[in-house]
Each structure stands twice: as C-alpha cells, then as structure tokens.
C-alpha positions as CSV (number, residue, x, y, z in Angstrom):
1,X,-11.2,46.2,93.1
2,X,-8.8,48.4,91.3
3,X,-9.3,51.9,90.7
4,X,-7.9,54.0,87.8
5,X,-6.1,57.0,88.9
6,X,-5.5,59.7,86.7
7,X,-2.8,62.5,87.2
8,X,-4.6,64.5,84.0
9,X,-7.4,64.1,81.3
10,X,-6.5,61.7,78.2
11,X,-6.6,63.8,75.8
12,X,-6.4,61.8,71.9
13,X,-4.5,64.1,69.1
14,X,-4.9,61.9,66.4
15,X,-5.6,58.0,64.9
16,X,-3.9,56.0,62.8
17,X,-6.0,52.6,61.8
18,X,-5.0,49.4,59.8
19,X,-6.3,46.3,59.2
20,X,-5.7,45.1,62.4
21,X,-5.6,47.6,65.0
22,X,-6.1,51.7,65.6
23,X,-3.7,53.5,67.8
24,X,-4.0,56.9,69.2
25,X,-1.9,59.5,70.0
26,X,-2.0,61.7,73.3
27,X,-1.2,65.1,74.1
28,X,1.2,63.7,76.8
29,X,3.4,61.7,73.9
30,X,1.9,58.3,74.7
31,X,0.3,56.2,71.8
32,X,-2.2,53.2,72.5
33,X,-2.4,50.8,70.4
34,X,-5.8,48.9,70.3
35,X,-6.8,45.9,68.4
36,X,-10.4,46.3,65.9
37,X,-11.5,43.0,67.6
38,X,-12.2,44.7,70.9
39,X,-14.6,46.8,69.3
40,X,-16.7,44.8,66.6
41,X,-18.2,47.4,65.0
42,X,-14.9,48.9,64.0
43,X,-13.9,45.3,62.8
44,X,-16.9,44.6,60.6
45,X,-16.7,48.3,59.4
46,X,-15.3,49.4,55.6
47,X,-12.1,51.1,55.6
48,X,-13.9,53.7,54.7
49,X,-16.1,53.8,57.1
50,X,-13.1,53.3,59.8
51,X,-11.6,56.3,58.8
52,X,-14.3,58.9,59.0
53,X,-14.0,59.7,63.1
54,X,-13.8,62.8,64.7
55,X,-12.6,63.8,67.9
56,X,-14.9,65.0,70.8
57,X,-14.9,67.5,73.5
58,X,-11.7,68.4,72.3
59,X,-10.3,64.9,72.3
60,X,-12.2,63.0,75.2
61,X,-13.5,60.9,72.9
62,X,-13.5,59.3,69.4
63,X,-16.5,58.9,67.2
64,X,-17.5,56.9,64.1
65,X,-20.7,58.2,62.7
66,X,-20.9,55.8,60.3
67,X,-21.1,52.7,62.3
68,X,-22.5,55.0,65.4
69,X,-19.6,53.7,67.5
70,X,-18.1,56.4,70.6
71,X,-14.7,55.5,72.3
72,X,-13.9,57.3,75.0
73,X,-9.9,57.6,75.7
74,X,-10.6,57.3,79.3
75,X,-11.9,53.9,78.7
76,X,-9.0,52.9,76.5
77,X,-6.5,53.4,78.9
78,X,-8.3,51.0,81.5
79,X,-8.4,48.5,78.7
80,X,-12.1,48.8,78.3
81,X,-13.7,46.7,75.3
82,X,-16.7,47.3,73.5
83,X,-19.8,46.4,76.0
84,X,-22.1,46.0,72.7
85,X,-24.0,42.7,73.3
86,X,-24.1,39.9,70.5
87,X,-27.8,40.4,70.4
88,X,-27.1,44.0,69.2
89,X,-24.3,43.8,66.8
90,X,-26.4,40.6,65.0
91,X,-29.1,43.1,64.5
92,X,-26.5,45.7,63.3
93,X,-24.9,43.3,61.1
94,X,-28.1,42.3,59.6
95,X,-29.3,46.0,58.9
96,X,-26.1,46.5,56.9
97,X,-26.8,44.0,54.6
C-alpha cells in the first residue's frame, strides 16, 4: 500500500478550466493539470457553471456550487477521481433536465 507523504499543505491559488481539462496553481509554484472526465459533474457542467468555484479554507479545497461538486487539492495530488457512483450522477443528470 502506498502512502502519500506530504512535506506541506496543498494549498490551490487559482484555476484555469477549458474544454478539456482544469489545472491549478499552488502556492509552492506547481500547477496540476486534471482532465473534466475524472470528475463528471465538471464534464457534464455549462461553462458557466464550471467557472463559478471558490476556494475553501483558504485554498484546501475547490468548490462548484452550482453542480455541488468539492475537490480537495490533497486528493488531486494523489490522483484521486471523482468517487460519485453512476447511480448518482444518472439521477443528477436527470434532475438537470
């Protein structure tokens, strides 16, 4: 089993998204680039919709209201992917319409 070590807290600056992918800048310099597939909501979602996020806990985490989707940065850097079942985004989808 491998563990992820941290020497300090990711801490997110600022996101950039595309078509394609988001990537986010770190207080250390580093930028992650992440593709929208890994996190379906984010895929499915309007532009619009993709670019209202906020930052929380002073940069811990990313949140979407709209499309109630929270990323942490932690997670990210481990290569975590959305854990969202298919069950649960069909019934998301559907309620958008």
């Amino acid at each position: 089993m491998n563990t992820l070590t941290l020497e300090a807290d990711p801490i997110a600056l600022d996101i950039r998204i595309t078509d394609d992918d988001f990537s986010i800048g770190l207080i250390d310099g580093r930028r992650i680039i992440v593709p929208l597939a890994w996190y379906p909501r984010l895929f499915h979602a309007t532009r619009a919709e993709r670019q209202n996020w906020h930052l929380l806990g002073g940069g811990y985490a990313i949140e979407w209201p709209d499309l109630d989707e929270h990323i942490g940065i932690e997670g990210l850097l481990a290569g975590r992917r959305s854990g969202e079942s298919g069950k649960s985004l069909a019934r998301w989808l559907a309620l958008r319409g």
